[in-house]
Biopython code that builds the backbone (N, CA, C, O; Angstrom):
import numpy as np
from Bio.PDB.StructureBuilder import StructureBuilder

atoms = [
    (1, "UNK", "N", (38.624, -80.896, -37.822)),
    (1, "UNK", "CA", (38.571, -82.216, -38.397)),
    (1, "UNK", "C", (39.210, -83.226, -37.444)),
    (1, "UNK", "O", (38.867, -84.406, -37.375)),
    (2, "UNK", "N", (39.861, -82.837, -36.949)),
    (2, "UNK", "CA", (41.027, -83.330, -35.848)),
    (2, "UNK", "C", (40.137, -84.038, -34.659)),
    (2, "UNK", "O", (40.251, -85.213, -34.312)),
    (3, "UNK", "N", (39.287, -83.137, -34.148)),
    (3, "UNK", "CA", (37.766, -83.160, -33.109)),
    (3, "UNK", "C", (37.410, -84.273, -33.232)),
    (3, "UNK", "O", (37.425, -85.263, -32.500)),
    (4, "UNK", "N", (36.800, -83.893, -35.046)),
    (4, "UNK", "CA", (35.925, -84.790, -35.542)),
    (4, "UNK", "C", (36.456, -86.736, -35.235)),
    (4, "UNK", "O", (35.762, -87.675, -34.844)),
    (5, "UNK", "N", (37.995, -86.684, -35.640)),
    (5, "UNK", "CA", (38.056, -88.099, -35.534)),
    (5, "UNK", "C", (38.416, -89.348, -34.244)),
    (5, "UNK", "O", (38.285, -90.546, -33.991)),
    (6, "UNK", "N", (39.142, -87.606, -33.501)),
    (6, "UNK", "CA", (38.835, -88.575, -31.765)),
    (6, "UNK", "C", (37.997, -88.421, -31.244)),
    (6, "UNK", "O", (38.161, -88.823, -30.093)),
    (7, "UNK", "N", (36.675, -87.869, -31.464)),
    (7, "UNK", "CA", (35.464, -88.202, -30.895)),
    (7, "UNK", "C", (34.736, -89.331, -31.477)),
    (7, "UNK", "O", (34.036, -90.025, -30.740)),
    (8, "UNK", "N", (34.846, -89.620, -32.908)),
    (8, "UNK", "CA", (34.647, -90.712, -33.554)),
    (8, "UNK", "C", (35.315, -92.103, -33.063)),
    (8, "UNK", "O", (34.736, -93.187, -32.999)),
    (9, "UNK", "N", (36.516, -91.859, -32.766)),
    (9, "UNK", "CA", (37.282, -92.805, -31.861)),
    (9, "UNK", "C", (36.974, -93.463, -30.752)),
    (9, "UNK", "O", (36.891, -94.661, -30.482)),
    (10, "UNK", "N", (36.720, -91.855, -29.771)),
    (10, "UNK", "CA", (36.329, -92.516, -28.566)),
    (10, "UNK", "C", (34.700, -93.035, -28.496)),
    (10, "UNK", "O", (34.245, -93.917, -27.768)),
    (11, "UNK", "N", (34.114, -92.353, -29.306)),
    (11, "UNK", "CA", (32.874, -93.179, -29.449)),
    (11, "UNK", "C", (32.653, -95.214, -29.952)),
    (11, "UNK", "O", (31.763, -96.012, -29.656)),
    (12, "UNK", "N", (33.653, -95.338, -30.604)),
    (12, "UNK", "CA", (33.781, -96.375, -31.299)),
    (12, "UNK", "C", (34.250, -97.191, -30.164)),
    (12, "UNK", "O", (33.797, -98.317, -29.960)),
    (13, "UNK", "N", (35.149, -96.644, -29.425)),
    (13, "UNK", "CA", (35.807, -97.619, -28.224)),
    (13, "UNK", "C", (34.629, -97.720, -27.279)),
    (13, "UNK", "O", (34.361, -98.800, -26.752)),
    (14, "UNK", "N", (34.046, -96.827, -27.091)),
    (14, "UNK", "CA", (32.632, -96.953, -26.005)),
    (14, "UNK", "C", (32.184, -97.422, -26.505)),
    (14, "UNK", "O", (31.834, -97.909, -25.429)),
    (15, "UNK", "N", (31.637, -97.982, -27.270)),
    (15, "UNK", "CA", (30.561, -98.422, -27.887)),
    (15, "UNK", "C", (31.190, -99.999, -27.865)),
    (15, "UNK", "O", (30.483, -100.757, -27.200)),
    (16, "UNK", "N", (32.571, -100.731, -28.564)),
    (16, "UNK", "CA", (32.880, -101.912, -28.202)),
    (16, "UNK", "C", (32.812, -102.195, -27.000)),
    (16, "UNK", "O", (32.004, -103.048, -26.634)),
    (17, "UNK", "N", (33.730, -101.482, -26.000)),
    (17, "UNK", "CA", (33.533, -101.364, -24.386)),
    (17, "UNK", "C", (32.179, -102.080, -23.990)),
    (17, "UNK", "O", (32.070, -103.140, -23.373)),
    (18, "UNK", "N", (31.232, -101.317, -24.452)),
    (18, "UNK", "CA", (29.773, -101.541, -24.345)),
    (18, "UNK", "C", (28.937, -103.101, -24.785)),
    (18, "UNK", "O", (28.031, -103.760, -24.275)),
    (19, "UNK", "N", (29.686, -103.217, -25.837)),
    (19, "UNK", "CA", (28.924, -104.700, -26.334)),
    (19, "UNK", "C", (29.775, -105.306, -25.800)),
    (19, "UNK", "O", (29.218, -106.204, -25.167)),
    (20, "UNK", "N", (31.167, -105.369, -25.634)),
    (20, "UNK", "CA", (31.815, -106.491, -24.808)),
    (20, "UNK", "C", (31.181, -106.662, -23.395)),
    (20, "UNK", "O", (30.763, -107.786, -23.118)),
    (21, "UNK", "N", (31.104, -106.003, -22.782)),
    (21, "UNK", "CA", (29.992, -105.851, -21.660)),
    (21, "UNK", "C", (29.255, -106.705, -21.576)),
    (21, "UNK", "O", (29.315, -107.880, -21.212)),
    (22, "UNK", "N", (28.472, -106.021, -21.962)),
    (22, "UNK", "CA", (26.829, -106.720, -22.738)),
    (22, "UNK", "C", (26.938, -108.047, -23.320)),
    (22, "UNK", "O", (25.834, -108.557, -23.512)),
    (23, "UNK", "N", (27.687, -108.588, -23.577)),
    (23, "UNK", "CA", (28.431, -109.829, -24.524)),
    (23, "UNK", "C", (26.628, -109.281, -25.887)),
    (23, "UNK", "O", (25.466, -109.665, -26.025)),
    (24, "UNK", "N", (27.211, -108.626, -26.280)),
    (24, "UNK", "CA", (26.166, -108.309, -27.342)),
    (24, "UNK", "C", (27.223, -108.335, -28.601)),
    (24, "UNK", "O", (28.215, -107.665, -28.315)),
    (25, "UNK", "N", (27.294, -108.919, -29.917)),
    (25, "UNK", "CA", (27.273, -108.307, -31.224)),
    (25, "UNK", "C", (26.774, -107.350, -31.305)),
    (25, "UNK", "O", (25.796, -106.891, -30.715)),
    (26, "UNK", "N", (27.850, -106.694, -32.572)),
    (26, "UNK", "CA", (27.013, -105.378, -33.204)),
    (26, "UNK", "C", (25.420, -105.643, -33.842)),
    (26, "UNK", "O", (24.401, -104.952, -33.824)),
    (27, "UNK", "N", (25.704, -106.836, -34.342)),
    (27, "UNK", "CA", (24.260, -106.607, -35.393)),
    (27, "UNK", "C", (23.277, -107.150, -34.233)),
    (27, "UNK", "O", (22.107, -106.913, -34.532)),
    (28, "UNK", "N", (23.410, -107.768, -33.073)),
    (28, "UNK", "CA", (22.666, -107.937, -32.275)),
    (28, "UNK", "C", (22.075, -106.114, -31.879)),
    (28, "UNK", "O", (21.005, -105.561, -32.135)),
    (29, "UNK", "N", (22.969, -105.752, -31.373)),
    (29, "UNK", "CA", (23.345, -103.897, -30.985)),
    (29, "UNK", "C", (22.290, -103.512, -31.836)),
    (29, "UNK", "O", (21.144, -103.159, -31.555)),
    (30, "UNK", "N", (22.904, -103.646, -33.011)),
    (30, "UNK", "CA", (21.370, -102.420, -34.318)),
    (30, "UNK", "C", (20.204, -103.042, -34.035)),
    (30, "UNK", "O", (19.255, -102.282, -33.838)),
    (31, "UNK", "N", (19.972, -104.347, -33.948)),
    (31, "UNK", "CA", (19.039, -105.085, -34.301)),
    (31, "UNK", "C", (17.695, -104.587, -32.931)),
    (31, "UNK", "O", (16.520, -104.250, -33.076)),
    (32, "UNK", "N", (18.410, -104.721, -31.873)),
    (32, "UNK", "CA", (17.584, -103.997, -30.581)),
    (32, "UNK", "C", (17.385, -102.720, -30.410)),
    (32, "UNK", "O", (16.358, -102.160, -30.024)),
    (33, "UNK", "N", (19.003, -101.999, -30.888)),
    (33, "UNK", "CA", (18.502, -99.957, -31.200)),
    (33, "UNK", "C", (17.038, -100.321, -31.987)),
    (33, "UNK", "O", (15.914, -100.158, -31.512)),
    (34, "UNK", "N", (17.360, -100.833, -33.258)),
    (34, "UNK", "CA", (15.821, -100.556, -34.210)),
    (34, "UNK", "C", (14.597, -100.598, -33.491)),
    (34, "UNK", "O", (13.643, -99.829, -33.373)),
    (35, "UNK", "N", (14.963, -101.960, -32.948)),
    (35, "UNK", "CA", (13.247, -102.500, -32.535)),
    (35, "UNK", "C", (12.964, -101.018, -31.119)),
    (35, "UNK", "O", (11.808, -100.596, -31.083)),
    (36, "UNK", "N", (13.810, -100.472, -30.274)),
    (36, "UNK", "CA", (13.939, -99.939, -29.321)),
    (36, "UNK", "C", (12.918, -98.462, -29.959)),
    (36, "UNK", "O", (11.859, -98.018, -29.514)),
    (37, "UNK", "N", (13.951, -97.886, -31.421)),
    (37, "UNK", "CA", (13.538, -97.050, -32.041)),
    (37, "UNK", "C", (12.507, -97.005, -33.034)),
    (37, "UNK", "O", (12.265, -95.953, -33.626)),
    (38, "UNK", "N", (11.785, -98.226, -33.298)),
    (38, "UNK", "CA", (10.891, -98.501, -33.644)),
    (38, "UNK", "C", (9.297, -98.457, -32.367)),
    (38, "UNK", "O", (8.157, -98.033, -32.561)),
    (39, "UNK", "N", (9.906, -99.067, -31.175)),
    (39, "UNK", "CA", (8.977, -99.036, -30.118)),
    (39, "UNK", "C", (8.559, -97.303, -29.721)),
    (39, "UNK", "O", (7.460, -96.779, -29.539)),
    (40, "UNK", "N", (9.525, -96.909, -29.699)),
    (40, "UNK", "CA", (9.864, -95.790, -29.416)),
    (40, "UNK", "C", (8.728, -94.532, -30.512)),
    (40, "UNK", "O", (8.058, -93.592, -30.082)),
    (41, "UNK", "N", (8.883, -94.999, -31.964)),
    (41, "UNK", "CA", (8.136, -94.419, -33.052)),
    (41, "UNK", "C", (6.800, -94.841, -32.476)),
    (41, "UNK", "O", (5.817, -94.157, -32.188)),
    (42, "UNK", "N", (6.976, -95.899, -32.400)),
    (42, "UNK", "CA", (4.942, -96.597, -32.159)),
    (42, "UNK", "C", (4.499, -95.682, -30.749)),
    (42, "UNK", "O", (3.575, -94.935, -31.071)),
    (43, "UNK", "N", (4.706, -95.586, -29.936)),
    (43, "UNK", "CA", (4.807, -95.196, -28.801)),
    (43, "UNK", "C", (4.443, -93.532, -28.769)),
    (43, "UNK", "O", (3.647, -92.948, -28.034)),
    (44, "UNK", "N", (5.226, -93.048, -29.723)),
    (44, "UNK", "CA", (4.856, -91.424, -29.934)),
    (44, "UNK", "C", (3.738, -91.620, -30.559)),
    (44, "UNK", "O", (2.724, -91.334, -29.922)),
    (45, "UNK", "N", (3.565, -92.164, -31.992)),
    (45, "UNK", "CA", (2.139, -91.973, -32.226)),
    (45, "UNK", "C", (0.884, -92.393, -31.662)),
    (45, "UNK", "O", (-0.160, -91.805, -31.942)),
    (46, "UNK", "N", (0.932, -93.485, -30.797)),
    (46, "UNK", "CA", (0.398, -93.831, -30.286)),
    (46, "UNK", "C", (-0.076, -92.627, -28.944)),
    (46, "UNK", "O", (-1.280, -92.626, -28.686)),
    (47, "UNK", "N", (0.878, -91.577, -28.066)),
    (47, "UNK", "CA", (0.492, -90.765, -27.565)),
    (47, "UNK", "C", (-0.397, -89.836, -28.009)),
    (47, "UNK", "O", (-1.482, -89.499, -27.536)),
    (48, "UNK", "N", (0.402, -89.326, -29.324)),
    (48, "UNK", "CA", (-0.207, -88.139, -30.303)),
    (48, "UNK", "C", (-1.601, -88.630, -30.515)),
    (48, "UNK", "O", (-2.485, -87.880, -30.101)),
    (49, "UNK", "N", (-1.949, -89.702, -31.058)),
    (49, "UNK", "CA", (-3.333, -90.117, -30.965)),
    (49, "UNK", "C", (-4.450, -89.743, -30.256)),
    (49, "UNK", "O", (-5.420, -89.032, -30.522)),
    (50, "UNK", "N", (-4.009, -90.551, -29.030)),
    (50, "UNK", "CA", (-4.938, -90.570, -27.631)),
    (50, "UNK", "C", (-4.663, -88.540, -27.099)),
    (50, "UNK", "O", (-5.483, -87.876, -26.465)),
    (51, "UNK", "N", (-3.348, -88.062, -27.604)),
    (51, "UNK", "CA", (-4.176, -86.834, -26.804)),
    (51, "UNK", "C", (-4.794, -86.194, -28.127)),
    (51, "UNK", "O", (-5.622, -85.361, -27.756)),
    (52, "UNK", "N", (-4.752, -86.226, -29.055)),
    (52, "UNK", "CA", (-5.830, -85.709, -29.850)),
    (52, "UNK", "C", (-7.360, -86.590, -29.936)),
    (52, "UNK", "O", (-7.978, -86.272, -30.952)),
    (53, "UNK", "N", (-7.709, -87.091, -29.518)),
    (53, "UNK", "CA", (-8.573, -88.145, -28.361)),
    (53, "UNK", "C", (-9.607, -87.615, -27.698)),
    (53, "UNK", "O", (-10.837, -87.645, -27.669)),
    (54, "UNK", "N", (-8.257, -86.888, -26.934)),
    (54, "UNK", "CA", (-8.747, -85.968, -25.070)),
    (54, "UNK", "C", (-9.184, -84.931, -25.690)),
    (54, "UNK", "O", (-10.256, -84.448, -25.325)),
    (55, "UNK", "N", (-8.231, -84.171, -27.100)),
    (55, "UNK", "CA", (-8.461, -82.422, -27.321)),
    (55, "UNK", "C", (-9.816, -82.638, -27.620)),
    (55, "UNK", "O", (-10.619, -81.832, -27.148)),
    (56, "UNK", "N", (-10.340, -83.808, -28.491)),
    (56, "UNK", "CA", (-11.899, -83.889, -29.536)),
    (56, "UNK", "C", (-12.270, -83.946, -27.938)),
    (56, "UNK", "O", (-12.728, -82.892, -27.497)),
    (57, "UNK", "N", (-12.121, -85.140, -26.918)),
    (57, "UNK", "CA", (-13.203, -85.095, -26.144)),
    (57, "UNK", "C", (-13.248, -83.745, -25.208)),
    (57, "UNK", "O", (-14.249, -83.716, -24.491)),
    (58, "UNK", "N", (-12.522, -82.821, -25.095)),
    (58, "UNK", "CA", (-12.667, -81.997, -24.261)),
    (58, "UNK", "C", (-13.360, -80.986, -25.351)),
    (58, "UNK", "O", (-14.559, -80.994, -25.076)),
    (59, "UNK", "N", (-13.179, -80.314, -26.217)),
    (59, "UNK", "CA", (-14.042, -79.965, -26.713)),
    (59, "UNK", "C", (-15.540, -79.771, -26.961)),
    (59, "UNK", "O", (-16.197, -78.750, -27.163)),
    (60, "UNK", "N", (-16.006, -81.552, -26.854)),
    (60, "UNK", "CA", (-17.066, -81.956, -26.560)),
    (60, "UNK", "C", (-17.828, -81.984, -25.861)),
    (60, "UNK", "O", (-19.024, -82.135, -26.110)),
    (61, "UNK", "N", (-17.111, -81.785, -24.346)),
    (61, "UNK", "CA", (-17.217, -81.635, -23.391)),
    (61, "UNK", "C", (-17.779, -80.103, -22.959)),
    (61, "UNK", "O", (-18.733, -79.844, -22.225)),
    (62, "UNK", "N", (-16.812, -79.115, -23.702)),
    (62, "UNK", "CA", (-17.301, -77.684, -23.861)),
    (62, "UNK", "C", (-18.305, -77.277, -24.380)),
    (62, "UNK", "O", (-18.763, -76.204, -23.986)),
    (63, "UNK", "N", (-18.937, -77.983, -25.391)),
    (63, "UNK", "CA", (-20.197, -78.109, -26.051)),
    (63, "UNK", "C", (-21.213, -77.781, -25.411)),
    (63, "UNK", "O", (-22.064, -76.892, -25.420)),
    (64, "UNK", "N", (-20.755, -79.345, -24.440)),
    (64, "UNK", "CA", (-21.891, -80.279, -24.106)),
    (64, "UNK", "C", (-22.561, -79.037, -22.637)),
    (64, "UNK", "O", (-23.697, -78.716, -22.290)),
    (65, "UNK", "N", (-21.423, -78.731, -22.230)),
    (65, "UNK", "CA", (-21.312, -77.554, -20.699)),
    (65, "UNK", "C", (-22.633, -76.501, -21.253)),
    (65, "UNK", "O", (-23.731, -76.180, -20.796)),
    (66, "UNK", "N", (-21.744, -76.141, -22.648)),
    (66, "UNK", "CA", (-22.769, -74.887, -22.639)),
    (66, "UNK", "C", (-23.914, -75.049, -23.243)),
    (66, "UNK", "O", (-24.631, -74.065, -23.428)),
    (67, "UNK", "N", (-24.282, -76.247, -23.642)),
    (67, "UNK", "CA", (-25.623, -76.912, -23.958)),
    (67, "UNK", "C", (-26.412, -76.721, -22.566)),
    (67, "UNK", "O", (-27.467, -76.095, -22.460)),
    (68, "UNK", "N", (-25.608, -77.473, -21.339)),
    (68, "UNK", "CA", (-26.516, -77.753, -19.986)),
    (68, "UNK", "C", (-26.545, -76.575, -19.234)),
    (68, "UNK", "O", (-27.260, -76.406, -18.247)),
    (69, "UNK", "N", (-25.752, -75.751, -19.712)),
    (69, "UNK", "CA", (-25.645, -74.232, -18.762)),
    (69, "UNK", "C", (-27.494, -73.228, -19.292)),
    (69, "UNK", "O", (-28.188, -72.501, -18.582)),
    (70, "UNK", "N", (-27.680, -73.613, -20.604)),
    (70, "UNK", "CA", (-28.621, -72.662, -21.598)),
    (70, "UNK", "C", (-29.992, -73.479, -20.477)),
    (70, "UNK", "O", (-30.884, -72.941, -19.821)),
    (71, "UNK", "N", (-29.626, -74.976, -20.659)),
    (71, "UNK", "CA", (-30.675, -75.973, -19.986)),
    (71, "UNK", "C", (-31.017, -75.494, -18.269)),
    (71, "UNK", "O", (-32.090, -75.607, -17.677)),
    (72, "UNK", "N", (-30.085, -75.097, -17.898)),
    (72, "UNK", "CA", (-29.960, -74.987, -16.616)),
    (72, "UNK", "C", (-30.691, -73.800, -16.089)),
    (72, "UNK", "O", (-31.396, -73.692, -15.086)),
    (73, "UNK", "N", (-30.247, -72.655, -17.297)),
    (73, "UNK", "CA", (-30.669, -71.531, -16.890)),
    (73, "UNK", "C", (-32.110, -71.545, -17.195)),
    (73, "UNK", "O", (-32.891, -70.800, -16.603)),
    (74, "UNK", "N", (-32.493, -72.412, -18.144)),
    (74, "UNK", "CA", (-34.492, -72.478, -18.773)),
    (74, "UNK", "C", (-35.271, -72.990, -16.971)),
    (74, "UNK", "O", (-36.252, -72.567, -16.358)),
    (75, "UNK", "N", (-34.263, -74.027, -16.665)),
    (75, "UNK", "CA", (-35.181, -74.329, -15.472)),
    (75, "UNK", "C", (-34.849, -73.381, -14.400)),
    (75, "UNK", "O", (-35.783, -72.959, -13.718)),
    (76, "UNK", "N", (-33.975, -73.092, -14.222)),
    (76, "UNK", "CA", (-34.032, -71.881, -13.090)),
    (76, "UNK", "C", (-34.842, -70.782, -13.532)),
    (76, "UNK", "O", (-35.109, -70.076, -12.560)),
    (77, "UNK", "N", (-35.268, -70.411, -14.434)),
    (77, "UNK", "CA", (-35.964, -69.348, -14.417)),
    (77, "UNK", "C", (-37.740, -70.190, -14.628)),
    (77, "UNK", "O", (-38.795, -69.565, -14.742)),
    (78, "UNK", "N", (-37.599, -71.567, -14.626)),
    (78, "UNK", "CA", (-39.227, -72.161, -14.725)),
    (78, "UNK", "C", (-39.266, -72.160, -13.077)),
    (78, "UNK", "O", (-40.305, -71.760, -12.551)),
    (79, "UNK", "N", (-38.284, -72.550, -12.323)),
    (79, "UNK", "CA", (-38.670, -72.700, -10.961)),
    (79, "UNK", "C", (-38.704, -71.404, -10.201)),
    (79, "UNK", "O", (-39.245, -71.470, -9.097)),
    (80, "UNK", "N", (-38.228, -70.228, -10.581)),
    (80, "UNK", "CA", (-38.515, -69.089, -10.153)),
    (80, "UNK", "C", (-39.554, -68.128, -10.560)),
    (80, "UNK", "O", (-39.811, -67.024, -10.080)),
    (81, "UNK", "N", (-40.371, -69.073, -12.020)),
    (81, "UNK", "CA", (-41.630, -68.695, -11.547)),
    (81, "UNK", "C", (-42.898, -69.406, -11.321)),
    (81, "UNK", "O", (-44.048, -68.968, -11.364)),
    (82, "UNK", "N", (-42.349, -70.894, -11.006)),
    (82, "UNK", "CA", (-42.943, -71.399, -10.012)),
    (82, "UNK", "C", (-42.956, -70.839, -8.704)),
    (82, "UNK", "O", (-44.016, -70.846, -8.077)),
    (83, "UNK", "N", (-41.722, -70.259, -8.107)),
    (83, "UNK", "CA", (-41.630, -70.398, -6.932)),
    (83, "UNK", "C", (-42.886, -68.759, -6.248)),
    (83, "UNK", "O", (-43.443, -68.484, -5.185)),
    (84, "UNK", "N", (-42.755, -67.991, -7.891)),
    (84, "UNK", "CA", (-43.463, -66.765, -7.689)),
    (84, "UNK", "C", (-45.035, -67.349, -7.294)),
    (84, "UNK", "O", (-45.619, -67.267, -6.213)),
    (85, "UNK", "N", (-45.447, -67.903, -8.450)),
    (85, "UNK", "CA", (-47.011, -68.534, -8.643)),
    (85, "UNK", "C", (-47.274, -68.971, -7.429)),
    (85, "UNK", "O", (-48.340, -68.648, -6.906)),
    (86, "UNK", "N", (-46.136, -69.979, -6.593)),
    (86, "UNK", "CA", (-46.676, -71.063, -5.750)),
    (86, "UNK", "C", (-46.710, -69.712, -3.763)),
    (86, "UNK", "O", (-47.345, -70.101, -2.783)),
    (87, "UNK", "N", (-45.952, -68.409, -3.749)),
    (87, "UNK", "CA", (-45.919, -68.134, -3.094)),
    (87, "UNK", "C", (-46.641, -67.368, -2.092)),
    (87, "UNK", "O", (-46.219, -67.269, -0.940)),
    (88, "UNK", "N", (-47.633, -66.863, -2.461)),
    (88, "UNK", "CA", (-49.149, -66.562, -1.767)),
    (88, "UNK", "C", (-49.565, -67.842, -1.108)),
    (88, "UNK", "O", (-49.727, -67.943, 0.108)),
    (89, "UNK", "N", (-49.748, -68.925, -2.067)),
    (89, "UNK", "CA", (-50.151, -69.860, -1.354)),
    (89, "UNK", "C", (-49.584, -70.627, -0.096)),
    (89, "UNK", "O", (-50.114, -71.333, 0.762)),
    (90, "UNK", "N", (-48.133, -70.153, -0.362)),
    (90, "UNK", "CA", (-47.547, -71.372, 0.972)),
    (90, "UNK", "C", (-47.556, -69.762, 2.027)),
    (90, "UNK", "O", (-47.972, -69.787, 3.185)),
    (91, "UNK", "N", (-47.273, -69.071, 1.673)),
    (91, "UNK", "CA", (-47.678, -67.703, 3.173)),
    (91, "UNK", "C", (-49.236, -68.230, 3.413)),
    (91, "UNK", "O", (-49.532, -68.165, 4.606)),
    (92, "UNK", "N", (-50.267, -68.719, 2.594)),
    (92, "UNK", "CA", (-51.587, -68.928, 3.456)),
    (92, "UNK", "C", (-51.417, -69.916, 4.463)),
    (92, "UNK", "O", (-51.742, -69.799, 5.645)),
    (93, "UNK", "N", (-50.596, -71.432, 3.621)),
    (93, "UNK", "CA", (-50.502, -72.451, 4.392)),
    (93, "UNK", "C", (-49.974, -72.075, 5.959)),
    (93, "UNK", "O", (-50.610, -72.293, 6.990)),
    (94, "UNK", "N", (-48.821, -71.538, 5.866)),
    (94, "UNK", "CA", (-47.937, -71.005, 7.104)),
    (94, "UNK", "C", (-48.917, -70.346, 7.780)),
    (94, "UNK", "O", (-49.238, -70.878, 8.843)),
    (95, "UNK", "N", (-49.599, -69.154, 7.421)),
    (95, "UNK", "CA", (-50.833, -68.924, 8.372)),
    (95, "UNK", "C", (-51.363, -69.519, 8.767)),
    (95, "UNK", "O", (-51.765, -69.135, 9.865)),
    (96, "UNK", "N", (-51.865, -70.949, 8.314)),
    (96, "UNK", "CA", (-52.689, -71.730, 9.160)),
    (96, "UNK", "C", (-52.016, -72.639, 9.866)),
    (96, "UNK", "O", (-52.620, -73.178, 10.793)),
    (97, "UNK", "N", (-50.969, -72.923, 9.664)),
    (97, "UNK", "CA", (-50.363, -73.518, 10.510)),
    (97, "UNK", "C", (-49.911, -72.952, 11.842)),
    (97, "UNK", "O", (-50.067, -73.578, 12.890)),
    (98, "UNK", "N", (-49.392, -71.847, 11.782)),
    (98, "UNK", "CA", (-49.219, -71.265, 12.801)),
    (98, "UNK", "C", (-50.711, -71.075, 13.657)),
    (98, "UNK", "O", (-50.797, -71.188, 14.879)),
    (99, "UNK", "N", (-51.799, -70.780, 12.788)),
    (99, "UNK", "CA", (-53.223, -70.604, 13.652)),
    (99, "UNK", "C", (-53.341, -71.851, 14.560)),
    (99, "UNK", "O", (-53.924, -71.943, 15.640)),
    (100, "UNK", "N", (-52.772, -72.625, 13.990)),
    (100, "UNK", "CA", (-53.480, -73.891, 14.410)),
    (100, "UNK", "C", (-52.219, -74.206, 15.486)),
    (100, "UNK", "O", (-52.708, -74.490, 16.580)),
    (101, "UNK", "N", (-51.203, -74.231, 15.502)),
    (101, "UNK", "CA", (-50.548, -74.128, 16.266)),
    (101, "UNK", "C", (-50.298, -73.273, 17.802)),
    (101, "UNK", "O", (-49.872, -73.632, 18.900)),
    (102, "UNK", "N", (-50.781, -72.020, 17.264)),
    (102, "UNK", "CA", (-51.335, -72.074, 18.556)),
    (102, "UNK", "C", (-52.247, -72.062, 19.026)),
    (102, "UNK", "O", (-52.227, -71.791, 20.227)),
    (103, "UNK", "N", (-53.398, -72.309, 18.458)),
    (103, "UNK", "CA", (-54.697, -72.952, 19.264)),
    (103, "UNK", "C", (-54.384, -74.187, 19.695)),
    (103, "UNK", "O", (-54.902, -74.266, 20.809)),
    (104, "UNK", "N", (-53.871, -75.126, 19.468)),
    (104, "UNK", "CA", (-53.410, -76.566, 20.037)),
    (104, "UNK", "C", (-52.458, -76.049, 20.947)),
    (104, "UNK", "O", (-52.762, -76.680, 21.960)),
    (105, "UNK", "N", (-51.392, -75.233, 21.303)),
    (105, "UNK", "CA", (-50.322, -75.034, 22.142)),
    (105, "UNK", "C", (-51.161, -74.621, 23.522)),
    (105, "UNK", "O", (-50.905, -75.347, 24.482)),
    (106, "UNK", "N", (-51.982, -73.715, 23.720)),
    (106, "UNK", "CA", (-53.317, -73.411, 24.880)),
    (106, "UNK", "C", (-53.483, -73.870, 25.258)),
    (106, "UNK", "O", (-54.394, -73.702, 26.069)),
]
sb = StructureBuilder()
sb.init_structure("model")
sb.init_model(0)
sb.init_chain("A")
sb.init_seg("    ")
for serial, (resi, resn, name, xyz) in enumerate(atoms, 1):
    if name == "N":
        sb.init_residue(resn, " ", resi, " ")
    sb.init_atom(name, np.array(xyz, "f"), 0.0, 1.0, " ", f" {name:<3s}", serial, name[0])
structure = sb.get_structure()
């Protein structure tokens, strides 16, 4: 109990110490803690907000991935069998190009 009242003490002297300083009043003192601890309240929720914000948009984001991954994979497998269909034909082209290439090189 003893603790209790010179720490209460010396807190009380710091704390005048402090506004004499400051040339602050006490009720000036609460009046700025509040608004400080009030800014302070707005400020957290205001974080908590915006990252529950980010969690929805990242989420969305995960969605959206494995939406374009399903998309991604439909056309890779349309262009690989394009690329099957289209490949006789470009080995003919290349044959003639090369024919012709070297009959013009002679």
């Amino acid at each position: 109990m003893n603790s209790f009242f010179k720490f209460s003490g010396i807190s009380l002297a710091a704390l005048g110490a402090y506004l004499f300083l400051k040339k602050e009043s006490p009720k000036e003192f609460i009046y700025r803690s509040k608004n400080t601890l009030d800014e302070n309240i707005t400020d957290i929720s205001n974080w908590n907000d915006k990252k529950q914000q980010l969690n929805d948009s990242v989420k969305n984001l995960n969605k959206e991935i494995l939406k374009s991954k399903n998309t991604l994979n439909l056309v890779n497998k349309d262009i690989e069998r394009f690329e099957f269909k289209i490949k006789p034909h470009i080995q003919k082209i290349n044959e003639k190009v090369n024919e012709l290439n070297h009959k013009f090189s002679h």
